[in-house]
PDB file of N, CA, C and O in Angstrom:
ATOM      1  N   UNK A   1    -182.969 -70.428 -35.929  1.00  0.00           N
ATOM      2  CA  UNK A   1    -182.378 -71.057 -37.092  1.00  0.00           C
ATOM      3  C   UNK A   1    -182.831 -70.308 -38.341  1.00  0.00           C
ATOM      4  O   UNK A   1    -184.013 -70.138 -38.639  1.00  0.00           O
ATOM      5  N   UNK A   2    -181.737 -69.857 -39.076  1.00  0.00           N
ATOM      6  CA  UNK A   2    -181.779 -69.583 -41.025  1.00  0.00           C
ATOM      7  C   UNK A   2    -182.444 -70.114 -41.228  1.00  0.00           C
ATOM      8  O   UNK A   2    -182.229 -71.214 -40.718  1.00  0.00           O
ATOM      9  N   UNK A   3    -184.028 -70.083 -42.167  1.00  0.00           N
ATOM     10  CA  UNK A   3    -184.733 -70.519 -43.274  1.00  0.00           C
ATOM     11  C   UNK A   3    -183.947 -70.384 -44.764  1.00  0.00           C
ATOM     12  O   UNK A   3    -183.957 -69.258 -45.261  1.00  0.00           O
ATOM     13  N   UNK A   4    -183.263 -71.471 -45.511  1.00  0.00           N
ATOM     14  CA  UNK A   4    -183.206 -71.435 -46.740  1.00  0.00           C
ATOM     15  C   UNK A   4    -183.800 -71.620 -47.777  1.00  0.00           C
ATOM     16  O   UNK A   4    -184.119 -72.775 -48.062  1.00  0.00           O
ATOM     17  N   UNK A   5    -184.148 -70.469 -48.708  1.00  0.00           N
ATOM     18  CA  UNK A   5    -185.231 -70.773 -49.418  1.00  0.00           C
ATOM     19  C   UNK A   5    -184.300 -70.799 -50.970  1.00  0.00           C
ATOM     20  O   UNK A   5    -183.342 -70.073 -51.239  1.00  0.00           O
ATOM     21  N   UNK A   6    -184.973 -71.956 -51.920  1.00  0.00           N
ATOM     22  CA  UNK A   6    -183.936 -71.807 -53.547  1.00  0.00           C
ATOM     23  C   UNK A   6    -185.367 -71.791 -54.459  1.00  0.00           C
ATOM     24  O   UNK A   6    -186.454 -72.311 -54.207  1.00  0.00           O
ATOM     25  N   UNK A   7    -185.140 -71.377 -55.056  1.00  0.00           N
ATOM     26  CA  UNK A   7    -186.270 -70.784 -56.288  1.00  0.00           C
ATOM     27  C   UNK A   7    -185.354 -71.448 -57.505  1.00  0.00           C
ATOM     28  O   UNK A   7    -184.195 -71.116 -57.752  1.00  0.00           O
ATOM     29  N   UNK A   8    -186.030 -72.335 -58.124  1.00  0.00           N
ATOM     30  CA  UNK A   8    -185.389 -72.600 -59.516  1.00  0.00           C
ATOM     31  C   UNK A   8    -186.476 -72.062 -60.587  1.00  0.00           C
ATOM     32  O   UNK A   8    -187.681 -72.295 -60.682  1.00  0.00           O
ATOM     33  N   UNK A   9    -185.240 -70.920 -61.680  1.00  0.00           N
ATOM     34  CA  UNK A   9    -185.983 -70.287 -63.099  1.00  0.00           C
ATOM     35  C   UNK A   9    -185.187 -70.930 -63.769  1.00  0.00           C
ATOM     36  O   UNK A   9    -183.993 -71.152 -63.571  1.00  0.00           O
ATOM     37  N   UNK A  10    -186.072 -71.337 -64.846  1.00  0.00           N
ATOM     38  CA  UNK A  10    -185.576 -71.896 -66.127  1.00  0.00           C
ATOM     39  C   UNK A  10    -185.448 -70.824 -67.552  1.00  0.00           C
ATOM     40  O   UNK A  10    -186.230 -69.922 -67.853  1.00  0.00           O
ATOM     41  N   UNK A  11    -184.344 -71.208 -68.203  1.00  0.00           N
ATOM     42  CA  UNK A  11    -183.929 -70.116 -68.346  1.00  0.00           C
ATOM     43  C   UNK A  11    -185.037 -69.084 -69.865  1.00  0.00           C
ATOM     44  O   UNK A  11    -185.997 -69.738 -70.272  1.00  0.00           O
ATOM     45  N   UNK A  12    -184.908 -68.151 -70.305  1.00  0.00           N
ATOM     46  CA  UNK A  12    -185.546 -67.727 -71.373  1.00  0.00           C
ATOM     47  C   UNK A  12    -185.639 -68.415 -72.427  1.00  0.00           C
ATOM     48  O   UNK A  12    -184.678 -69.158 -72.629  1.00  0.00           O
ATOM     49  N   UNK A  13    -186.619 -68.436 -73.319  1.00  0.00           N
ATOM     50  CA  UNK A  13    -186.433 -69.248 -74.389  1.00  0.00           C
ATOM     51  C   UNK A  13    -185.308 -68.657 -75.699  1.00  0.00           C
ATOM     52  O   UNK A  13    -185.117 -67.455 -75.880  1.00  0.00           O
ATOM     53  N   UNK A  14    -184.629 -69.770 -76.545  1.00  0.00           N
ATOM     54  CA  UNK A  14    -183.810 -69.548 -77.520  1.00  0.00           C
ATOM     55  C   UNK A  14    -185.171 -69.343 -78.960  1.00  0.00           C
ATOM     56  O   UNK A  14    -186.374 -69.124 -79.098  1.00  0.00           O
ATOM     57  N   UNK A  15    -183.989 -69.589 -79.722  1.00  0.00           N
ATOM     58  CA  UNK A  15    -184.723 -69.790 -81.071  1.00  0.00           C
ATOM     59  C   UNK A  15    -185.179 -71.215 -81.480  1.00  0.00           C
ATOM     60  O   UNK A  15    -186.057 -71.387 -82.326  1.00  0.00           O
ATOM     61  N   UNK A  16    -184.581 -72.170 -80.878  1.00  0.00           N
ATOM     62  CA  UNK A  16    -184.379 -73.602 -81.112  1.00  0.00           C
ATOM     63  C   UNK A  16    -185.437 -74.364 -80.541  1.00  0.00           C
ATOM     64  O   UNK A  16    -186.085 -75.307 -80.995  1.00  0.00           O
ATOM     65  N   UNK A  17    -185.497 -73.504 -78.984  1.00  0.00           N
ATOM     66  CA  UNK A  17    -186.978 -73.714 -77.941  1.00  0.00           C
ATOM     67  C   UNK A  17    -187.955 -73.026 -78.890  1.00  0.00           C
ATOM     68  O   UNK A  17    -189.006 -73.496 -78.454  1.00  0.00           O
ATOM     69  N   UNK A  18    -188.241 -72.384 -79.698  1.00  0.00           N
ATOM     70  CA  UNK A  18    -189.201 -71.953 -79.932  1.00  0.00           C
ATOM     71  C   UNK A  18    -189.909 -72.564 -81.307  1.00  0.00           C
ATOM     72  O   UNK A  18    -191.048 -72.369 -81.732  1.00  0.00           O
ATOM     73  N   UNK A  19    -188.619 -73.532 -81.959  1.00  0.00           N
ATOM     74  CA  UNK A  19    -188.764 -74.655 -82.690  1.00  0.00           C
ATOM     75  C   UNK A  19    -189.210 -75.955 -81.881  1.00  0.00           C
ATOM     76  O   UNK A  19    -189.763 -76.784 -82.603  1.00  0.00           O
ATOM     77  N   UNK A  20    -189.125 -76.210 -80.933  1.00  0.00           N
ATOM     78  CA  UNK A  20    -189.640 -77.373 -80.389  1.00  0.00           C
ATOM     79  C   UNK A  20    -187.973 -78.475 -79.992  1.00  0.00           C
ATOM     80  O   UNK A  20    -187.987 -79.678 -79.728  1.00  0.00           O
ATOM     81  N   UNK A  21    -186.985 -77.765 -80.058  1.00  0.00           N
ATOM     82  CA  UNK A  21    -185.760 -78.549 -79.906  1.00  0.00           C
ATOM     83  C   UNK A  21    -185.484 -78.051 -78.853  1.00  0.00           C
ATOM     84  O   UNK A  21    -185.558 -76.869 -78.515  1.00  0.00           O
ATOM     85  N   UNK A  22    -184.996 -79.360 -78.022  1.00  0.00           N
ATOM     86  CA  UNK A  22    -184.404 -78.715 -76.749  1.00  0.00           C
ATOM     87  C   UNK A  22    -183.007 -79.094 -76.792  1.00  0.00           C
ATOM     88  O   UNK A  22    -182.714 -79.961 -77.615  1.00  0.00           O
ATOM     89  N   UNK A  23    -182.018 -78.576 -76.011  1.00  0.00           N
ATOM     90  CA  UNK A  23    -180.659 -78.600 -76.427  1.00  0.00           C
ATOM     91  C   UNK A  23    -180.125 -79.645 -75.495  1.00  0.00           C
ATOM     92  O   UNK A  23    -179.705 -80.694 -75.982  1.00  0.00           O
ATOM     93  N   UNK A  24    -180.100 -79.435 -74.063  1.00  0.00           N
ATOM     94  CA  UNK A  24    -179.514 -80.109 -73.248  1.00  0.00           C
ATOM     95  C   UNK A  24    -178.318 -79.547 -72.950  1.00  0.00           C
ATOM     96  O   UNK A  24    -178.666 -78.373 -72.820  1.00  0.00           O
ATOM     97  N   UNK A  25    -177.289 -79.564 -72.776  1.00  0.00           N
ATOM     98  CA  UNK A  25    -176.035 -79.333 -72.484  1.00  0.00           C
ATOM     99  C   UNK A  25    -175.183 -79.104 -73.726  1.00  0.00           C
ATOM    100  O   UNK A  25    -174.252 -78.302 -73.654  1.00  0.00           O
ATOM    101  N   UNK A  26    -175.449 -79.785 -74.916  1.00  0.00           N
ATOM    102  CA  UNK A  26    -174.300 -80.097 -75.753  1.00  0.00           C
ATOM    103  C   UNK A  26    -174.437 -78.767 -76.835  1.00  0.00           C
ATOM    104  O   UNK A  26    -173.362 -78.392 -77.304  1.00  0.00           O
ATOM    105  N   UNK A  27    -175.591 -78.067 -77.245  1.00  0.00           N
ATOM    106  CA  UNK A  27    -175.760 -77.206 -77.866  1.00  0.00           C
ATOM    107  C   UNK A  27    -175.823 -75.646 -76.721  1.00  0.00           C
ATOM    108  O   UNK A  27    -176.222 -75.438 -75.575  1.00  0.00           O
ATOM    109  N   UNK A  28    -175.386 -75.075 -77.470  1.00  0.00           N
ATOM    110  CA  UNK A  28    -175.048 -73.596 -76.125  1.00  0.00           C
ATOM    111  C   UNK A  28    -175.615 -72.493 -76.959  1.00  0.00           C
ATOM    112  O   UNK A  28    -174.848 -71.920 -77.732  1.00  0.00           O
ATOM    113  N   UNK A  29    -176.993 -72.090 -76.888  1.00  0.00           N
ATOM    114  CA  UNK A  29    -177.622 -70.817 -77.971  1.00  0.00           C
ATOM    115  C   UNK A  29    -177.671 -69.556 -76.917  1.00  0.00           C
ATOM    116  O   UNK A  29    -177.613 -69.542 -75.688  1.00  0.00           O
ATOM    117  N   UNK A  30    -177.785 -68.612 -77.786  1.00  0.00           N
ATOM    118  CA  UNK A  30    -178.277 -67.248 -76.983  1.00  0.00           C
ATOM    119  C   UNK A  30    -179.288 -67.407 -76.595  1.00  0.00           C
ATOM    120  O   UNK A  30    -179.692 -68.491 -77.016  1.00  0.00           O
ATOM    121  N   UNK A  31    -180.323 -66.715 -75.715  1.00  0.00           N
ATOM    122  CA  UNK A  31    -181.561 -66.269 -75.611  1.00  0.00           C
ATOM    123  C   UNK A  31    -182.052 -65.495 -76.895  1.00  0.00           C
ATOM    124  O   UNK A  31    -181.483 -64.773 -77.714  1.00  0.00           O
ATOM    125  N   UNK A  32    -183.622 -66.043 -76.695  1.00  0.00           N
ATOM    126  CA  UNK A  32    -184.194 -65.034 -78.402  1.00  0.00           C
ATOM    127  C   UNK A  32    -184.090 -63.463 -77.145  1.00  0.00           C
ATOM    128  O   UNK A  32    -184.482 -63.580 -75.984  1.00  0.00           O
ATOM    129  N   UNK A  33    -183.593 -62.328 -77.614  1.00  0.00           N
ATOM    130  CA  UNK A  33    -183.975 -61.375 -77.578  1.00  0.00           C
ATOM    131  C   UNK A  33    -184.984 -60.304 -77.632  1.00  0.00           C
ATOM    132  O   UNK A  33    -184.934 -59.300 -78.342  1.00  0.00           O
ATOM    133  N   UNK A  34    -185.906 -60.639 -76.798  1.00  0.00           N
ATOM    134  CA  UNK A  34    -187.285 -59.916 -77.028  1.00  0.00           C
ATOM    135  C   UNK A  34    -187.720 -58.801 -75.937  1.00  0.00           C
ATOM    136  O   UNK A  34    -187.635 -59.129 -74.754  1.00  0.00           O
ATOM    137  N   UNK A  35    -188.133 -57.633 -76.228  1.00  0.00           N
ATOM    138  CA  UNK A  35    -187.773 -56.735 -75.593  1.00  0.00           C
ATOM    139  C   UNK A  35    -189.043 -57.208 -74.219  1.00  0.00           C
ATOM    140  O   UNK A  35    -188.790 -57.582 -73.073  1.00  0.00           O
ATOM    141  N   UNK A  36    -190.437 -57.005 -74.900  1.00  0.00           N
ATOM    142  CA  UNK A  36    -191.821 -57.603 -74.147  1.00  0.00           C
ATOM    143  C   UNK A  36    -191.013 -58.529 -73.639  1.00  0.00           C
ATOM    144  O   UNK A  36    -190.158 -58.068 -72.883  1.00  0.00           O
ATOM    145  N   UNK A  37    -191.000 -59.513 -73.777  1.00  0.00           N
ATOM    146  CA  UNK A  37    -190.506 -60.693 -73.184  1.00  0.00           C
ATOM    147  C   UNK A  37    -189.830 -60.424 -71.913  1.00  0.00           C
ATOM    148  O   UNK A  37    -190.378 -60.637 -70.832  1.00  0.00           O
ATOM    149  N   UNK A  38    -188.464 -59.889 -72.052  1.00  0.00           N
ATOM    150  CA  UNK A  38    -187.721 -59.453 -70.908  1.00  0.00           C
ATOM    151  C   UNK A  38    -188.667 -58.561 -70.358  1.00  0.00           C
ATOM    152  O   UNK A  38    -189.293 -59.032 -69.408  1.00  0.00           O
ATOM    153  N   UNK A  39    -188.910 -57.565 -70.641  1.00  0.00           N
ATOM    154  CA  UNK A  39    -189.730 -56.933 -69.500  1.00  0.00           C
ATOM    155  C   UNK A  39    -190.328 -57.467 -68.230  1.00  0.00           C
ATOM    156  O   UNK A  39    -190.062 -57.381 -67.031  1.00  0.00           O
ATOM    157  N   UNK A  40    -191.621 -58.296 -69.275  1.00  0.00           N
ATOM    158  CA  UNK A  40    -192.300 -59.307 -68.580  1.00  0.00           C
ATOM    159  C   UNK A  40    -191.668 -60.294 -67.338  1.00  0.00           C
ATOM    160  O   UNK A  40    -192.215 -60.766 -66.342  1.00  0.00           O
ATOM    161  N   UNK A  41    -190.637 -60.365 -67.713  1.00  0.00           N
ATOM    162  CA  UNK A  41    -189.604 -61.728 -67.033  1.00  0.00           C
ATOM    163  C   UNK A  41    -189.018 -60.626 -65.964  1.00  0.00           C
ATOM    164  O   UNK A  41    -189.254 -60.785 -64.767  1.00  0.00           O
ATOM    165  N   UNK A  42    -188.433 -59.773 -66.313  1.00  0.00           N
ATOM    166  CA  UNK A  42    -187.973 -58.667 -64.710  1.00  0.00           C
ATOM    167  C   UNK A  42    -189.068 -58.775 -64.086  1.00  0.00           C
ATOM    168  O   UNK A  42    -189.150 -59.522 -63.112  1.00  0.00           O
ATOM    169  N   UNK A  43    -190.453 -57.816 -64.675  1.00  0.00           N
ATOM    170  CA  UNK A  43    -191.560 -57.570 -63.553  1.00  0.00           C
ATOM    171  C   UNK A  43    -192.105 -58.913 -62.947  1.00  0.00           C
ATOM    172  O   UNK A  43    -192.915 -58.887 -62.020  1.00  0.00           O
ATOM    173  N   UNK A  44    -191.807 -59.669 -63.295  1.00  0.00           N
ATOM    174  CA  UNK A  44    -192.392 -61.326 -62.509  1.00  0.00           C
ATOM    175  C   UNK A  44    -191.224 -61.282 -61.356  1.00  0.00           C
ATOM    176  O   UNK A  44    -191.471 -61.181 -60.155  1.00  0.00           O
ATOM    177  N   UNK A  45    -189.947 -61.373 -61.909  1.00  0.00           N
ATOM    178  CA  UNK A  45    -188.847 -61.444 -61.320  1.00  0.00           C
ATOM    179  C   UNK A  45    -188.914 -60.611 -59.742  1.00  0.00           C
ATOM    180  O   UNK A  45    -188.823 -61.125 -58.628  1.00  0.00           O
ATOM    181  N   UNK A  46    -189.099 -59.210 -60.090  1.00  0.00           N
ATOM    182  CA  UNK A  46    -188.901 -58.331 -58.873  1.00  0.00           C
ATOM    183  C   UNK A  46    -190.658 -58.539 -58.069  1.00  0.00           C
ATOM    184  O   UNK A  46    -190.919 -58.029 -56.980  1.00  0.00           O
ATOM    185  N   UNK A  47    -191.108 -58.905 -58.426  1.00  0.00           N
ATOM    186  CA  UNK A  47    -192.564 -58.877 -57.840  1.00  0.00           C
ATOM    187  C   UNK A  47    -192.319 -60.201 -56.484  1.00  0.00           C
ATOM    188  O   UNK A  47    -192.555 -60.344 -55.284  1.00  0.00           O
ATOM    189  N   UNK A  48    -191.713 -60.940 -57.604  1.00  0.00           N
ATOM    190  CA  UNK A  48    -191.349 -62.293 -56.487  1.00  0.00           C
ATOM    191  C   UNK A  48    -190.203 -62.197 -55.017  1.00  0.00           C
ATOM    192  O   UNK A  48    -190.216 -62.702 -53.895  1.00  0.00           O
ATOM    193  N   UNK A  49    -189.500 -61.489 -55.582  1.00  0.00           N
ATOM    194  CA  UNK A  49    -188.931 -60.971 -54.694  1.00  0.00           C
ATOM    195  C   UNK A  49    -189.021 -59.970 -53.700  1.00  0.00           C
ATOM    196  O   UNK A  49    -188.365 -59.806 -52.672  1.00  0.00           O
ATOM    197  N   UNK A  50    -190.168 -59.186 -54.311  1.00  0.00           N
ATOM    198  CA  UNK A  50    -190.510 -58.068 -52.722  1.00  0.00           C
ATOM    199  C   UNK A  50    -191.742 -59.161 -52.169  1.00  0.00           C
ATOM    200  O   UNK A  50    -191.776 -58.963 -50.955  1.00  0.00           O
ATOM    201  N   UNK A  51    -192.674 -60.127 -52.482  1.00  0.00           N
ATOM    202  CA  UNK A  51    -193.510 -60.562 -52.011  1.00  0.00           C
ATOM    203  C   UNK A  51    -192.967 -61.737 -51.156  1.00  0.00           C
ATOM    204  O   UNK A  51    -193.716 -62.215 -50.304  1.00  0.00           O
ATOM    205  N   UNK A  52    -191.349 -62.383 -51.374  1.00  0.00           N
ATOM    206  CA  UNK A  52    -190.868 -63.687 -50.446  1.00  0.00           C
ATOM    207  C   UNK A  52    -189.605 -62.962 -49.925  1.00  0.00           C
ATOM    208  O   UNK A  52    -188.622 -63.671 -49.706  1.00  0.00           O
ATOM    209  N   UNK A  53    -189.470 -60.901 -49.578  1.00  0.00           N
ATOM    210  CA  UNK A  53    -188.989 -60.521 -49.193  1.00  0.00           C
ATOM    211  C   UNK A  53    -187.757 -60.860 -49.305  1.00  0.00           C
ATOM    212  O   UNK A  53    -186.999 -61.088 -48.363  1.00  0.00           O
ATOM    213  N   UNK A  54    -187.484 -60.912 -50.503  1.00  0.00           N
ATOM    214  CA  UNK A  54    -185.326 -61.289 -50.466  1.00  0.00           C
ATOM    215  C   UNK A  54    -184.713 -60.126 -51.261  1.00  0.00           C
ATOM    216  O   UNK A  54    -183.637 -60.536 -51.694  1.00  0.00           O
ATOM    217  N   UNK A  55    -184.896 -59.014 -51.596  1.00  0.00           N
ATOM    218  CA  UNK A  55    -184.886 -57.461 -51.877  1.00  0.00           C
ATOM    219  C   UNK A  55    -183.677 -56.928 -51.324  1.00  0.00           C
ATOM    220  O   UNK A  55    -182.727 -56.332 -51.831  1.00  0.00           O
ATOM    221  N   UNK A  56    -184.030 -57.399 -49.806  1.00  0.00           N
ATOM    222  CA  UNK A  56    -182.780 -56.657 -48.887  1.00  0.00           C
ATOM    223  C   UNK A  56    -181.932 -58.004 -48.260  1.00  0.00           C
ATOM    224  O   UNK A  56    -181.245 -57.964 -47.240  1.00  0.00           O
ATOM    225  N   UNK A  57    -182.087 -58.858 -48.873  1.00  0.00           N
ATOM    226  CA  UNK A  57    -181.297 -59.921 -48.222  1.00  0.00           C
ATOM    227  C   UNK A  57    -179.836 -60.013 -48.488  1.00  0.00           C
ATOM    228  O   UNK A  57    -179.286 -58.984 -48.881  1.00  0.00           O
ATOM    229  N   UNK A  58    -179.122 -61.096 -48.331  1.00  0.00           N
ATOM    230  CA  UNK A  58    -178.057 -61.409 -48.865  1.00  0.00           C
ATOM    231  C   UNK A  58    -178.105 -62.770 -49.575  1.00  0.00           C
ATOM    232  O   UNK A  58    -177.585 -63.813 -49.178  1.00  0.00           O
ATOM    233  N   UNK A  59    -178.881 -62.563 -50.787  1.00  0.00           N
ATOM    234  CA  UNK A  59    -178.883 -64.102 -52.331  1.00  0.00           C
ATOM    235  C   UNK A  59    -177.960 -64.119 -53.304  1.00  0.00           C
ATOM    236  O   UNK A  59    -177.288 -63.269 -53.889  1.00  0.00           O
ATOM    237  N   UNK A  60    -178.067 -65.152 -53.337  1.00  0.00           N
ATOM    238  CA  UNK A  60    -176.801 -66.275 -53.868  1.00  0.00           C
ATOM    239  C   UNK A  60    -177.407 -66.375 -55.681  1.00  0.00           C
ATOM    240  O   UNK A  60    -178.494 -66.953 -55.637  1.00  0.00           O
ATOM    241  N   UNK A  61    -177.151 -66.110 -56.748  1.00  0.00           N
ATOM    242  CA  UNK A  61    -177.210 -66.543 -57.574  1.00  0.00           C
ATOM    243  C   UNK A  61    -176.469 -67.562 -58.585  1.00  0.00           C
ATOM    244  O   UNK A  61    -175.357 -67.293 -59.040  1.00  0.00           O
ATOM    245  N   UNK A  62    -177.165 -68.759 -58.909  1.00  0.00           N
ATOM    246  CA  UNK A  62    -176.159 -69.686 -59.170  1.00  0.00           C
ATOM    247  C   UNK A  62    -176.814 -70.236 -60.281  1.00  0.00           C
ATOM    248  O   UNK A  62    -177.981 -70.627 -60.250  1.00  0.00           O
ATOM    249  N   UNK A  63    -175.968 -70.276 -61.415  1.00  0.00           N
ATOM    250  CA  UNK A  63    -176.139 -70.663 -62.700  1.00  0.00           C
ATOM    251  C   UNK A  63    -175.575 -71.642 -63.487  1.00  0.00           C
ATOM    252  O   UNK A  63    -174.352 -71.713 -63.365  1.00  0.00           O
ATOM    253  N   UNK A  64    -176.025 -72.339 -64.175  1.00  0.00           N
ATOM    254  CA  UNK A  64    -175.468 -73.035 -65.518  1.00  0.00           C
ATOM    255  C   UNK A  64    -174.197 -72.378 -66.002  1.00  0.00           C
ATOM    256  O   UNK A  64    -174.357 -71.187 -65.736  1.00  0.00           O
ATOM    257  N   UNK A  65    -173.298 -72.497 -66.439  1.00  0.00           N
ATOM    258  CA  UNK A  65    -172.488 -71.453 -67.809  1.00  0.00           C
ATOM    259  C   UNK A  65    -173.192 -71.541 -69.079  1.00  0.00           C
ATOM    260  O   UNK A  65    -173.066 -70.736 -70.002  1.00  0.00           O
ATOM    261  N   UNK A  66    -173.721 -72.268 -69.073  1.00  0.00           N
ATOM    262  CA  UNK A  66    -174.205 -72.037 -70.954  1.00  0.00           C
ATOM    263  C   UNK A  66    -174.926 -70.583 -70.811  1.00  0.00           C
ATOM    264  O   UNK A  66    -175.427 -70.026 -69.835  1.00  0.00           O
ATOM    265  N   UNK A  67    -174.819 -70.303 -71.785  1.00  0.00           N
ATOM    266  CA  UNK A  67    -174.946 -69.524 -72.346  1.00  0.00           C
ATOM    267  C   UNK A  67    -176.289 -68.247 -72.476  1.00  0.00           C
ATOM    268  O   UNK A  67    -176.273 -67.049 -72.762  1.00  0.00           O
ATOM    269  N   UNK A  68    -177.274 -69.131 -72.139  1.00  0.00           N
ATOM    270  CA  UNK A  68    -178.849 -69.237 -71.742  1.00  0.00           C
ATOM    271  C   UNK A  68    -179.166 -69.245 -70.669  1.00  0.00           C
ATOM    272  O   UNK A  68    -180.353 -69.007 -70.450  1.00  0.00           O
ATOM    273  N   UNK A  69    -178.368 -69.488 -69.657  1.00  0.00           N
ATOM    274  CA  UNK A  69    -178.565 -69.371 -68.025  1.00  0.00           C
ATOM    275  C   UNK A  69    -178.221 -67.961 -67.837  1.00  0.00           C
ATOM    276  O   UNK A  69    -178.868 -66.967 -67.508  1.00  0.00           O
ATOM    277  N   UNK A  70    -176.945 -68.193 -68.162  1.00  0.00           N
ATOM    278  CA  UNK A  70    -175.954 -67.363 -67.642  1.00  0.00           C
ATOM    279  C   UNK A  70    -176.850 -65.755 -68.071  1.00  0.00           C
ATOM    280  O   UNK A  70    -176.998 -64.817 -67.288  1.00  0.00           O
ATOM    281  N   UNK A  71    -177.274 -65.803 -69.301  1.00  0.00           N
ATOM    282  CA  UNK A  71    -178.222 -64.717 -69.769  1.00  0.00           C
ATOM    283  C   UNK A  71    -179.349 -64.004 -69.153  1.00  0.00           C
ATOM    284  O   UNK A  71    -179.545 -62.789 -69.114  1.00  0.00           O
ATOM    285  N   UNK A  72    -180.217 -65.186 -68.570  1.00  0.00           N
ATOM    286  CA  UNK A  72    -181.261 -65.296 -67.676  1.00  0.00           C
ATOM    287  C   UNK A  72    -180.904 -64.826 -66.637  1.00  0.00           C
ATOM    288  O   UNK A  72    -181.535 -63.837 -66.264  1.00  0.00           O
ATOM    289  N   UNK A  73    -180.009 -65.220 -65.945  1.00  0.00           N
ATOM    290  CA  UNK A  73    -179.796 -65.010 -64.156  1.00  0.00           C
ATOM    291  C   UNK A  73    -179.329 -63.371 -64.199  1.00  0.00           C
ATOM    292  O   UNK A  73    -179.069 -62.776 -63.154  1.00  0.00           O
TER     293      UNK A  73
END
């Protein structure tokens, strides 16, 4: 039997998150753009993935549409 494994990331922070407002659904912001930041967030990203071996798999990515997911994923 398939082992299914789902990893939930939440998505990068906005400008609004970084005010202390959270949006919910009804407000749709960009991601703040930060170069460190992203970096940081790939190398976590791919580290996790050669260490729970899904590199060479066949994964499913599945997102929000706003705006901030969709950015993230």
């Amino acid at each position: 039997m398939k082992n299914n494994l789902i990893i939930l990331v939440r998505h990068l922070p906005t400008k609004l998150n970084k005010n202390g407002i959270y949006m919910g659904s009804k407000l749709d912001e960009d991601i703040e753009v930060n170069e460190k930041r992203l970096d940081t967030f790939n190398k976590i990203i791919s580290s996790m993935c050669q260490s729970l071996e899904l590199c060479n798999t066949n994964t499913t990515i599945a997102t929000s549409p706003l705006k901030r997911c969709v950015q993230t994923a």
